[in-house]
Each structure stands twice: as C-alpha cells, then as structure tokens.
C-alpha angles and dihedrals in degrees: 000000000000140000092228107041121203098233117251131203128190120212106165129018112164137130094287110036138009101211106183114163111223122214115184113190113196118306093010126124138172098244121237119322154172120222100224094186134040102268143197122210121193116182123233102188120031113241145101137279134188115243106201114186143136086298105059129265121309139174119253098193107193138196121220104248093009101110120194128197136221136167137244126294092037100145125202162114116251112197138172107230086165125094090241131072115251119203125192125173100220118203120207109191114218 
C-alpha cells in the first residue's frame, strides 16, 4: 500500500452503496488501486490532488460540493502533493 496513508472513514457499507469519506493531509495518498464498482466522488474541501496511473501524473483539480462520477476499473494512486488537506465522500455503488 503506502507509508503515509490518506485517512479513510467508513460511514455506510451495506448491499446497495460503500460510502467512506478520504482526508489527505499533505503528502498523503491512497497507494495503488482498482475501483471494483461504478463511484461518485463529491468533494468536501476544494483543492488538488495528484492522479498517478499507467498513463503518467495529472491534476484533478476538484470543487467542494461539486461531485464527479467514473466507472469501474479505473487504477490508480491519488496523492496530496499540496500544503492543505484536501477531503472528498466517495460512493461505490454495489
């Protein structure tokens, strides 16, 4: 996984939807993963956050309250190269 974890809560987990809130202090990520399930992410704090995959590095610039969707299969580390936390709820729909 990583050696500076974002950290992770889960709120809901049930048969229909996985809701767990991230918060990536500076210089934290998620570590590499695969989205098993179709998501929704809808940002709680503005900010920006670097998306590393096959493909290269690339900003995801995101907008508190402004939630984006993508499907499942998606792989990638997410980390927070800025000097602000950055929070996002993501969805997974089951």
């Amino acid at each position: 996984m990583t050696n500076n974890p974002a950290q992770t809560t889960r709120f809901i987990d049930n048969d229909n939807v996985r809701v767990t809130e991230w918060r990536f202090a500076p210089g934290t990520e998620t570590g590499r993963h695969i989205h098993e399930m179709d998501y929704v992410v809808v940002p709680l704090i503005t900010g920006t956050l670097v998306v590393v995959d096959d493909d290269g590095e690339r900003d995801n610039d995101i907008t508190q309250g402004v939630p984006y969707f993508r499907k499942a299969g998606v792989e990638h580390n997410v980390v927070n190269r800025g000097g602000e936390e950055v929070a996002f709820m993501e969805i997974e729909l089951k």
